[in-house]
Structures are given as structure tokens and as C-alpha cells.
C-alpha positions in Angstrom: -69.8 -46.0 -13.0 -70.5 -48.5 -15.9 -73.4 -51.2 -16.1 -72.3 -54.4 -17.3 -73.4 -55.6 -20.6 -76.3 -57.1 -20.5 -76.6 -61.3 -20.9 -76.9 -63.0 -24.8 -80.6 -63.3 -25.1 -81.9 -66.5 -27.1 -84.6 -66.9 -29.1 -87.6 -68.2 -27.8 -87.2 -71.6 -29.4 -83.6 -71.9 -28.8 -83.8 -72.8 -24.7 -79.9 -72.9 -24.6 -78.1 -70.6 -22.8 -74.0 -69.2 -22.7 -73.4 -69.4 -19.4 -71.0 -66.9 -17.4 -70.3 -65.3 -20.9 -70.8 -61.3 -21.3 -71.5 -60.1 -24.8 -72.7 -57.3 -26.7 -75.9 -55.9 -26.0 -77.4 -56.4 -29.5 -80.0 -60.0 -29.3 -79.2 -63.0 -31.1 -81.0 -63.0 -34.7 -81.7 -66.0 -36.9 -79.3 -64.5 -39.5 -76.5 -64.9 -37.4 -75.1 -68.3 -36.5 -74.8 -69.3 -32.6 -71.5 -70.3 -32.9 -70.7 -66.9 -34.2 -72.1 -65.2 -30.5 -70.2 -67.7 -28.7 -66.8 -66.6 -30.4 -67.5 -63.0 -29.7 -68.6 -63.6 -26.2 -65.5 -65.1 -25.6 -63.4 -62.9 -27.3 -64.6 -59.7 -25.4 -64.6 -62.1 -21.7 -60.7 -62.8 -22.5 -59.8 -58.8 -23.7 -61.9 -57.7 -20.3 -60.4 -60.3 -18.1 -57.1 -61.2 -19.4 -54.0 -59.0 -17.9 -52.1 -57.4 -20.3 -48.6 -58.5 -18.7 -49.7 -62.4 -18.9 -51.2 -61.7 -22.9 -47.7 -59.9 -23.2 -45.9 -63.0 -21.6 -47.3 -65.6 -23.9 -46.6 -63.7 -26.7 -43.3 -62.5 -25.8 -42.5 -66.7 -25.0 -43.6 -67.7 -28.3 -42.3 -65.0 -30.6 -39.1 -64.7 -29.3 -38.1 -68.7 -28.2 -39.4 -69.3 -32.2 -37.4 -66.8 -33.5 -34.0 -68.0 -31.1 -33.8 -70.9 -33.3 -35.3 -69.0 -36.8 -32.8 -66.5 -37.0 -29.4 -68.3 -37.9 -26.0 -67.5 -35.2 -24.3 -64.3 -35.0 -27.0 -62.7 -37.0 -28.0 -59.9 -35.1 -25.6 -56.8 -35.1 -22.3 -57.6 -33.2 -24.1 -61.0 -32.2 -20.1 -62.3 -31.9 -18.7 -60.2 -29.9 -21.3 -60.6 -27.4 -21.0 -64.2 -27.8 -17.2 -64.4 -26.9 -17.4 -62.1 -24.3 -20.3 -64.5 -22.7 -18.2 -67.6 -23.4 -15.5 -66.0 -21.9 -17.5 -64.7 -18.6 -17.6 -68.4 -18.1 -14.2 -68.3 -17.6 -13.5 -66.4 -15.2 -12.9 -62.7 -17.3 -15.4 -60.3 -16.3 -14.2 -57.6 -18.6 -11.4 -57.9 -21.8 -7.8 -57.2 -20.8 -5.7 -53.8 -21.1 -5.1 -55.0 -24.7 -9.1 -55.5 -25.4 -8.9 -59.1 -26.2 -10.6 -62.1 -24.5 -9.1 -65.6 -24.1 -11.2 -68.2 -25.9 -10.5 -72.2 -26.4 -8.0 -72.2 -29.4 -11.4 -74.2 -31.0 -12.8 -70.8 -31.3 -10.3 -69.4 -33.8 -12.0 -70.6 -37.0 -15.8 -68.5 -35.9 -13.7 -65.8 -34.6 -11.5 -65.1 -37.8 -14.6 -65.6 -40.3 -16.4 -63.2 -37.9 -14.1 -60.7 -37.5 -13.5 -60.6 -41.2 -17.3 -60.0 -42.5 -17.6 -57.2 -40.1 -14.8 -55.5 -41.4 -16.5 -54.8 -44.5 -19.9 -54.0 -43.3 -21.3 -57.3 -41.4 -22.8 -60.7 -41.7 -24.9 -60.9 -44.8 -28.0 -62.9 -44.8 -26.5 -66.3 -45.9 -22.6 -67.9 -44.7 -22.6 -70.1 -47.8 -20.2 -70.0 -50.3 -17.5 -67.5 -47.6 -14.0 -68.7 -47.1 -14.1 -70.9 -43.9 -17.7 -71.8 -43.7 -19.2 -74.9 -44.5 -22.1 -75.2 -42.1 -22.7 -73.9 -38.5 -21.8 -77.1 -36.7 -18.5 -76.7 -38.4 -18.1 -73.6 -37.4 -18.9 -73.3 -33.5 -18.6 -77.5 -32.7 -15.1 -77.9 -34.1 -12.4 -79.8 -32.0 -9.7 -77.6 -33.4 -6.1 -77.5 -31.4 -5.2 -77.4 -27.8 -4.7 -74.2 -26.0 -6.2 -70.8 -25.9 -6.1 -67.5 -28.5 -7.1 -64.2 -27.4 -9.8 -62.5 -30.1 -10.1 -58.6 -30.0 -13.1 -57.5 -28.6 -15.0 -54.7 -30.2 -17.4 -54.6 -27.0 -14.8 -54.7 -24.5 -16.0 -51.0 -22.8 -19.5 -52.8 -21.7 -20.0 -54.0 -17.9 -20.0 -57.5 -16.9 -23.9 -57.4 -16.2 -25.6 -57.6 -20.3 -23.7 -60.6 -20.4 -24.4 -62.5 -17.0 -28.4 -64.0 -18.6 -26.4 -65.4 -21.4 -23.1 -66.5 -19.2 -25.7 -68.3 -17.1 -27.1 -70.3 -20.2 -23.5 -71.2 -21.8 -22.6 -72.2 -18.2 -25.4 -74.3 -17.8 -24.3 -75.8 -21.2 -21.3 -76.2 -20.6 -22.0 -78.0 -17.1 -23.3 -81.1 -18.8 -21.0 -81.1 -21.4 -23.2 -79.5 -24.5 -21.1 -78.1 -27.6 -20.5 -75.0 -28.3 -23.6 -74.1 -30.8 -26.1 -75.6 -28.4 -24.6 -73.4 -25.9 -25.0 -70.2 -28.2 -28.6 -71.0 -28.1 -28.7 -71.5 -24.8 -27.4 -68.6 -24.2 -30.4 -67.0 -26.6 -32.7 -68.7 -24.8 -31.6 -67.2 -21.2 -31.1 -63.6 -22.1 -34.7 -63.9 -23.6 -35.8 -65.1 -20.4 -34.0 -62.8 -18.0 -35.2 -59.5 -20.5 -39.1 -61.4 -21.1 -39.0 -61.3 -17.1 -37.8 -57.8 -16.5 -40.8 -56.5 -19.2 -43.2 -58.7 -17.7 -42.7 -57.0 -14.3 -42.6 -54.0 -16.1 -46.2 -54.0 -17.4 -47.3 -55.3 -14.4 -45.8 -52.5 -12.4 -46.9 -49.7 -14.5 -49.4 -47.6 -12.9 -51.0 -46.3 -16.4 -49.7 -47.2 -20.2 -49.2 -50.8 -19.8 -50.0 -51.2 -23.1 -47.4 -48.5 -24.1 -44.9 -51.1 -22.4 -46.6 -54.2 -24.3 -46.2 -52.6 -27.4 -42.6 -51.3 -27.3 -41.4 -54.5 -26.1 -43.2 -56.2 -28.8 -41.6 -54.1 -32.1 -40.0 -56.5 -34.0 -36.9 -55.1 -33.4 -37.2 -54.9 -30.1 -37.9 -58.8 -30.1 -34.9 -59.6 -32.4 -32.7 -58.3 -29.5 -34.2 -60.1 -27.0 -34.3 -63.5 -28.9 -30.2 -62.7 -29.3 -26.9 -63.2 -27.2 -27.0 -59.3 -27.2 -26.9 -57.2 -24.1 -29.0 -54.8 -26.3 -31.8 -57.0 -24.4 -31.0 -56.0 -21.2 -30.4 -52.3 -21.9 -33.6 -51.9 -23.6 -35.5 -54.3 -21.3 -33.6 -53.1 -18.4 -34.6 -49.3 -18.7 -38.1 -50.1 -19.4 -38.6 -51.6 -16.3 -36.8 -48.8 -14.3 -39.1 -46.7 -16.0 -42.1 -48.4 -14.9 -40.8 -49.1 -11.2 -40.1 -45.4 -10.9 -44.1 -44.8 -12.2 -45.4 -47.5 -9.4 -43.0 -45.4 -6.4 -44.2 -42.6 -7.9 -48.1 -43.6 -7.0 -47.6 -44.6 -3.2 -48.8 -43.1 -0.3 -45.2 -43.5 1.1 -42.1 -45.4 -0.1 -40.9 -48.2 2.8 -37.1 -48.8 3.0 -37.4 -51.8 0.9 -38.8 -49.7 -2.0 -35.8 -47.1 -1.4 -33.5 -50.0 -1.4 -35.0 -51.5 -5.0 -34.9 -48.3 -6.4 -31.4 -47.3 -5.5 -29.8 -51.1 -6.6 -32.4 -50.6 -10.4 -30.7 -47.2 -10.8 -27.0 -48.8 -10.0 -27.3 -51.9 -12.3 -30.1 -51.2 -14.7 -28.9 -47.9 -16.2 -25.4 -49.5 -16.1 -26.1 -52.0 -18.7 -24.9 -49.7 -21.6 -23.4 -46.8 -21.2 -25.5 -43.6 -22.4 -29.0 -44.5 -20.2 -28.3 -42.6 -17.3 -30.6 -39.6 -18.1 -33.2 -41.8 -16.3 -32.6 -41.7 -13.4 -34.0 -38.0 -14.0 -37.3 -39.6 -13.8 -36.4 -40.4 -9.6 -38.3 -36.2 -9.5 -41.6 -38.2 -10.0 -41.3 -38.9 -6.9 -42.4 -36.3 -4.1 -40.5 -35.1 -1.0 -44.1 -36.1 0.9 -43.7 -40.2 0.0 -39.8 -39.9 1.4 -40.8 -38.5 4.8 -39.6 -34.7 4.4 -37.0 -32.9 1.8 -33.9 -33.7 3.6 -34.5 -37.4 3.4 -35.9 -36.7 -0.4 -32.5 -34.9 -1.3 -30.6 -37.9 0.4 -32.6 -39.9 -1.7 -31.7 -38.4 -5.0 -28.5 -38.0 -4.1 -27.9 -41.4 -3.3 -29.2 -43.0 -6.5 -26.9 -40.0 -8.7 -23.6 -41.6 -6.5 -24.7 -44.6 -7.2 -25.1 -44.6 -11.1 -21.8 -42.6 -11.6 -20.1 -44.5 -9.0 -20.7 -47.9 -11.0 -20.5 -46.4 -14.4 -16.7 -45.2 -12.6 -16.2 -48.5 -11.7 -16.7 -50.2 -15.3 -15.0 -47.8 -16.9 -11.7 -48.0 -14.9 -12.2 -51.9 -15.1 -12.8 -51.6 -19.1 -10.5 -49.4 -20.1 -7.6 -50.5 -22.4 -4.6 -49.4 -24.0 -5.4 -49.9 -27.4 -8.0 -48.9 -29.2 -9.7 -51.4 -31.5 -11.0 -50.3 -35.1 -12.6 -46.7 -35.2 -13.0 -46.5 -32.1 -12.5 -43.0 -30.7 -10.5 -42.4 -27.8 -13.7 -41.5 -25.1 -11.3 -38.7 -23.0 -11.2 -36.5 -25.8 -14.6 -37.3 -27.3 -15.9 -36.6 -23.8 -13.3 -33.4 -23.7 -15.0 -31.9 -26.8 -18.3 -32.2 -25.3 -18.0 -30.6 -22.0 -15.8 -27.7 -23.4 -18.0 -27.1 -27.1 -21.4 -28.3 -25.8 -23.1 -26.3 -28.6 -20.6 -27.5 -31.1 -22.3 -31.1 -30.0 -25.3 -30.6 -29.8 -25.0 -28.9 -33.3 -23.7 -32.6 -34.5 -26.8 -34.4 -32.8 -29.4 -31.9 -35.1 -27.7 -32.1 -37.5 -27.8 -36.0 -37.3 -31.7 -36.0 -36.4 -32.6 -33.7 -39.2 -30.7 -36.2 -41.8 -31.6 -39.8 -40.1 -35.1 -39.3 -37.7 -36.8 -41.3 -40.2 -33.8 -44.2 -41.0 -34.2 -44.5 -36.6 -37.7 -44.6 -36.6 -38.2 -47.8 -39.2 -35.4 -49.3 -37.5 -37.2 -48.6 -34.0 -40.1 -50.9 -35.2 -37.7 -53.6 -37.3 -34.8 -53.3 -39.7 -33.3 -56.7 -38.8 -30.0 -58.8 -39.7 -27.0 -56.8 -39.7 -29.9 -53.6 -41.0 -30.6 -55.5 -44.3 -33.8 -57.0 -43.7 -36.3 -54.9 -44.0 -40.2 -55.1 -43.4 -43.0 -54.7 -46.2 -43.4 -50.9 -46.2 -47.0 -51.0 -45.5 -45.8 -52.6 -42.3 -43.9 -49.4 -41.3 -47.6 -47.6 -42.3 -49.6 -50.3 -40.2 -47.2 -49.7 -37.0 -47.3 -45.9 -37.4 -50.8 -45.7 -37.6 -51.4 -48.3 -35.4 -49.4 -46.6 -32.1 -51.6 -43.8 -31.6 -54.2 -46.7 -30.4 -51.8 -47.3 -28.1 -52.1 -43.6 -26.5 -55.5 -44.4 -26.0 -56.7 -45.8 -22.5 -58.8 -48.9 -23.1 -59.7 -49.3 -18.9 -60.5 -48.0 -16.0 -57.4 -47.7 -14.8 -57.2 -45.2 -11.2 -54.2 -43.1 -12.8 -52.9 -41.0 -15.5 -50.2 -38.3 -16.0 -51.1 -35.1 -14.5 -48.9 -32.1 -17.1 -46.0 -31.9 -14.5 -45.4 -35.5 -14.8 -46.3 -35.4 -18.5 -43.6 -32.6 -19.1 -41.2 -34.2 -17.1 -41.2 -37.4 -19.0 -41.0 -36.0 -22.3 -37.9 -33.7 -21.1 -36.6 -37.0 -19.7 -36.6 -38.7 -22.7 -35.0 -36.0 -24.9 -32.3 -36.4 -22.2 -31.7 -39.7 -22.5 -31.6 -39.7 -26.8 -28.5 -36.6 -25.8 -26.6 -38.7 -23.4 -27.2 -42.0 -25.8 -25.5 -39.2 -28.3 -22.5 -38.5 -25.7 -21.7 -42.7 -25.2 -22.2 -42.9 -28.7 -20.3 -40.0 -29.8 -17.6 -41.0 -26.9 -16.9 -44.3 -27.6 -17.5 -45.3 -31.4 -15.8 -42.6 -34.1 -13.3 -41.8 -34.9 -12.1 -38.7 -32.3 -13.6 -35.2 -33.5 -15.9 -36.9 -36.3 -18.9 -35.0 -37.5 -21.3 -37.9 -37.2 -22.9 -39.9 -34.0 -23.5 -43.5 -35.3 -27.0 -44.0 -33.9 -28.9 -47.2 -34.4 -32.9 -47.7 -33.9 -32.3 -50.2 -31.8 -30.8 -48.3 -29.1 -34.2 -45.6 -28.6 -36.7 -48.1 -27.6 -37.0 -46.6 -24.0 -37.2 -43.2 -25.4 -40.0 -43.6 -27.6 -41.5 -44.8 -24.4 -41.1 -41.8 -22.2 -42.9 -39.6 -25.6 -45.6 -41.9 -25.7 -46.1 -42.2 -22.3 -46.0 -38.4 -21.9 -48.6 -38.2 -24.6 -50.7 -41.2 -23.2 -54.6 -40.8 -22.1 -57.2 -40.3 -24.2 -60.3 -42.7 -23.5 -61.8 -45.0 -26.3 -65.7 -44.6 -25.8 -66.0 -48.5 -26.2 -63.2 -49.5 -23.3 -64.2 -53.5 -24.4 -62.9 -52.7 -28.1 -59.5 -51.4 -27.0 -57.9 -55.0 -25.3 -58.7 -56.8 -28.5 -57.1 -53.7 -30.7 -54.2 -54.0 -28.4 -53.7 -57.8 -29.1 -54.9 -57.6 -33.0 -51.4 -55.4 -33.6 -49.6 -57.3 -31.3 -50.3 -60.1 -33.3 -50.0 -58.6 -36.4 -46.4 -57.6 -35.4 -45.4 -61.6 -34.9 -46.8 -62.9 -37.9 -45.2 -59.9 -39.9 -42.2 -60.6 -38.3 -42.0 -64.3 -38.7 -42.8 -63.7 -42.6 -39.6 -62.0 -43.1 -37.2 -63.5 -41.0 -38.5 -66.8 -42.5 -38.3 -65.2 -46.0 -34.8 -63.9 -45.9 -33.3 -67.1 -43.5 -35.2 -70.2 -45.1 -36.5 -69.4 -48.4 
């Protein structure tokens, strides 16, 4: 057990004192400057007293609400398509139609056709000005345009209702009191940053070891560009971290009550649903021990229960979102999904193949490559980040837990899972039908990098007081990095 630090002592003919303030055990000097004492103290009370999920909260707020309104519309990767399909959830169409189209206000047509024409080459670049058919983004979205409806094709039309229902809830909202259509884009922003900020915030909190793991993986600059977006990329990513880390907290009780059960088996059903290609997670429900359910036939139930209940909705969507046409090169999933049950060698000889050429191109884009992947961060960045995460491994407090090797080995097998069946939605539902190539994105492997670090977390810094204000100085490093670029390439 540690002694506290011991009070600031004052020279003799200096009677003042910092009340309620610990600090560092070396005494004041006449060199140094009160004021410079008084900084410190308060530096190290906040790191030692300061949770890490509210630190992580008023970051998160101010980062990503700033960059909602820094990063111009539809400039995140398939921003559109996740903005008509939330436009048109408000509507009444919970999924596209057999054809894979959504029915929009005739308005819409002008956004829709420049959209749908950029990304045909190879997306959105930085700047609008100077295409054919834009003069300005209240043009664009606020138009009257003609009566009636279109239908636009939607390239995201094999996703679930639930990424879009934060962002449905904001354009509603908009739309209730009459706002136009570009205030109700960032509305929409604004709620799926909410909704995803919330989940993470419960997250850390939850998390019975690594919070800082958590902190830091929601903070990556890329991570935060999807939040700060109309995509359901923010609930995916945010969604799995926070099964992750309510699957650690079951994991650490005595005994699970029927409400826990009953959290845990809805998480599983919704939150590994999101996207598909996350369902390796619920892999992580073995943490859990046949002891906290009350014997091994009520532990198999258990498991079986939460496997039913993630196929059973992933059945669901996919019968609801299936169509009969398929849009761009997109492959036709029954025989993507053929090949891989009947050559699984063959696959997994693709996905190698793909990590032996792109690890690297996945790992920068992990931490940031924002934009449509044309923005890129300083490269010392990248260096900072990399060196910066093993700090991150490191356990700055007291905390009552850390991974014994069977939970360490199952979370690292866990997350090599999940990067395989990623690779099988991938692989099933975006080339072209027996392509030699899985079109993997940073972006998606946040939770992955997770489960690895978490599997490698718990080494003790020597100085536990030094670690919270590490922990914070990269977080805010991240930000301000972060906010130089975006406002570099969007407003220079």
C-alpha cells in the first residue's frame, strides 16, 4: 500500500499555504516560482482524481461537435449514401426496396446525381468548387426543386435499420420544426455523435482494466471522423467497443443477475448487427465462467442463446435487405459466401495475401487517413501515435484487475477472428464475385486493435501519478493534430 505524497512545504518566510493540494515530494526552492507549484499541484490532483471516462467525455464533446461543422457534407467515405438512407428512415423505409433504391423528395435529385457521379470515379475530392452542378452547399441540399419523389440507388442498401436510427432521430427532429435539409444533415452529425460519444463513454466506464485502451481507440483521429459523420461506421465501431467492455465487467462478477443476462443477450443481438462482419465477438461471451451463470447447463443455455440471437437478426436483415439487382461491383454474397465455406484455404490464402501487401496502408488509416483516404496526417504523427500506444499498455492505477493468460489468449484469438469474418462480409458483399482482393479499410479494425492491445495490456509505470497526465498529453495531441489538417485541407 502507497503513502500519499507528502504536503508542498513553504519556506519559512513565505506563511502561505496550498490548501487540499497534493504535490510532489521535492520542497519549494527560491528558484522556482510559486505559481509554477501551484500548476503542478493541480495538474497531478486532476490526473489522480479525474475519471478517465468523464476526461474522455469532454474531449470526445469538443473534438468531434467542432469537427461536425469543420469537415464540409458528404465528406467522409460514402457520407451520401448514409445520408439518404437516414433521410429516408424518416419516411417510413427501414431498408431499400428489391430494386436497392430509396425514395427521396424529388428536391434531392440535384445532391444525389452530383454524388453519385464523383464516387464513380473514385469519391469526393477535398473541394466541390468548380464540379458540374455545384455552386455552394445550400444550393445543393436546401433547393426547392420539383414536386414528387425519385428513387436514388443505394450503395448501402444490405446494412440494418439500426446505424441509421441516431441520425434518423436528428433529421427527424429537424424535420419536426420545419429545418432545411443541410441543417438536418448536421443534425443528423450531431446525434450519431451523441448516440456513439454515449456508448464509449459507458464503455470506459464499464471496463474492468484498460480504460485507457478504450479512451485511446475512440480517440484516433479516424476513429473521431466517423463518429463526427452521418456514418453508421460510428455505431459499428462504437457499438463493438462497448460490447467488448460489457462482456469484461460480466466477466468480473461474483454472479450474473437476470438483468445482466438480459443486457448481454439484447448487446449481442443489436450491437454486433450494426455492420455485418463483427460477429466474431460474441466469442468473447467464454470470458465468462459456468460458476457466475449458476452451473453449465444454464452456461451452455446462455451461449447458446446469444449465438441464436446474433444469427437470427443478422437472418432477419439479410432477408429484409436483399435485392434483385446488384448495384456497382458489388458481388453477389451467395456465391462469395459459397466460395468460402467450400475453399476455406483458398480464402484465407486471399486474406494473407492482402495483410502481407496492405498491414501497413490499414494501420495509418486505423489512426487517420481522412476525406474520401486523401488526407493524410504529418508523418511524424503516424511515429508519435505508434510510439505513443505502448504507453497505453501500461497501467497507470491501482486498478483491482488485469487479464490472467487464459483471458489474455482468448482475446487475442478473438480479435484475429473478427479481422477473418470482417474479411468474409467484406469479401461477400463488395467485389466483384471470385475477385482475388478483399477491399479492407482502416476504419473498419478499430475494435480489433482493441482486443491486441487489451490482450497485451498490464505493465505498471513505477510513477502511477505520471501515467493520467501521459494519457491526456496524447489524447490531446491527437485533437490538435487532427484539427490542423482537417482545417488545412477544408479552409485553407
Amino acid at each position: 500500500m502507497t503513502s500519499s505524497p507528502p504536503q508542498i512545504t513553504m519556506p519559512s518566510h513565505d506563511k502561505s499555504e496550498v490548501v487540499g493540494l497534493e504535490a510532489h515530494s521535492e520542497p519549494y526552492t527560491a528558484d522556482q516560482p510559486q505559481a509554477f507549484w501551484r500548476v503542478r499541484s493541480l495538474v497531478q490532483l486532476i490526473a489522480s482524481r479525474t475519471h478517465l471516462e468523464f476526461a474522455f467525455l469532454v474531449i470526445a464533446l469538443a473534438w468531434g461537435v467542432a469537427q461536425v461543422f469543420l469537415v464540409p457534407p458528404l465528406q467522409v467515405p460514402d457520407e451520401g449514401d448514409h445520408w439518404l438512407r437516414a433521410w429516408a428512415m424518416t419516411d417510413g423505409q427501414l431498408t431499400a426496396d428489391r430494386q436497392g433504391m430509396v425514395t427521396l423528395p424529388a428536391s434531392f435529385a440535384p445532391a444525389a446525381d452530383l454524388y453519385m457521379r464523383l464516387i464513380a470515379v473514385y469519391g469526393l475530392p477535398l473541394s466541390l468548387e468548380g464540379q458540374a452542378g455545384f455552386s455552394g452547399y445550400e444550393d445543393l441540399f436546401n433547393s426547392p426543386g420539383p414536386a414528387g419523389t425519385i428513387k436514388v440507388v443505394s450503395r448501402v442498401a444490405n446494412y440494418g435499420p439500426l446505424g441509421y436510427v441516431p441520425q434518423a432521430v436528428g433529421v427527424g427532429l429537424g424535420r419536426l420544426v420545419g429545418a432545411a435539409p443541410l441543417t438536418c444533415f448536421y443534425l443528423a452529425r450531431l446525434a450519431n455523435l451523441l448516440a456513439a460519444v454515449a456508448l464509449l463513454f459507458f464503455a470506459i466506464r464499464l471496463a474492468p482494466f484498460g480504460k485507457q485502451l478504450f479512451a485511446f481507440v475512440a480517440l484516433l483521429p479516424m476513429t473521431m471522423f466517423e463518429l463526427a459523420s452521418v456514418s453508421c461506421d460510428a455505431l459499428t465501431i462504437s457499438g463493438a467497443m462497448f460490447f467488448t467492455a460489457l462482456v469484461l465487467w460480466a466477466s468480473r462478477r461474483a454472479t450474473l443477475r437476470r438483468v445482466d443476462v438480459a443486457l448481454l443477450l439484447v448487446a449481442s443481438a443489436l450491437l454486433l448487427n450494426v455492420k455485418p462482419g463483427y460477429w466474431a465477438l460474441i466469442l468473447l461471451l467464454l470470458l465468462i465462467r459456468p460458476a457466475q451463470m449458476g452451473g453449465r447447463i444454464r452456461y451452455v443455455a446462455f451461449l447458446a442463446a446469444n449465438v441464436l440471437a446474433v444469427a437470427g437478426v443478422f437472418l432477419v436483415v439479410l432477408q429484409l435487405t436483399s435485392t434483385d439487382a446488384q448495384v456497382g461491383a458489388v458481388g453477389v454474397p451467395p456465391a462469395q459466401l459459397s466460395f468460402v465455406l467450400h475453399q476455406p484455404l483458398g480464402f484465407l490464402g486471399i486474406l494473407w495475401s492482402n495483410v502481407q501487401a496492405d498491414l501497413l496502408k490499414w494501420t495509418l488509416e486505423s489512426i487517420g487517413v481522412m476525406g474520401w483516404l486523401r488526407i493524410g496526417l504529418p508523418p511524424a504523427f503516424y511515429l508519435f501515435v505508434l510510439a505513443a500506444g505502448p504507453v497505453f499498455l501500461i497501467r497507470t492505477s491501482e486498478e483491482e484487475v488485469s487479464p490472467k493468460l487464459r483471458s489474455r489468449a482468448l482475446l487475442a484469438a478473438v480479435g484475429v477472428a473478427e479481422f477473418v469474418t470482417i474479411g468474409v462480409a467484406l469479401y461477400a458483399f463488395l467485389p466483384l464475385t471470385g475477385a482475388g482482393a478483399i477491399f479492407f479499410q482502416g476504419r473498419y479494425l478499430a475494435p480489433v486493435w482493441l482486443l491486441l492491445m487489451l490482450a497485451a495490456y498490464g505493465i505498471r509505470f513505477k510513477r502511477r501519478h505520471l501515467g493520467g497526465v501521459v494519457v491526456v498529453g496524447v489524447l490531446l495531441v491527437m485533437m490538435a493534430q487532427n484539427f490542423g489538417t482537417l482545417i488545412s485541407a477544408y479552409h485553407a
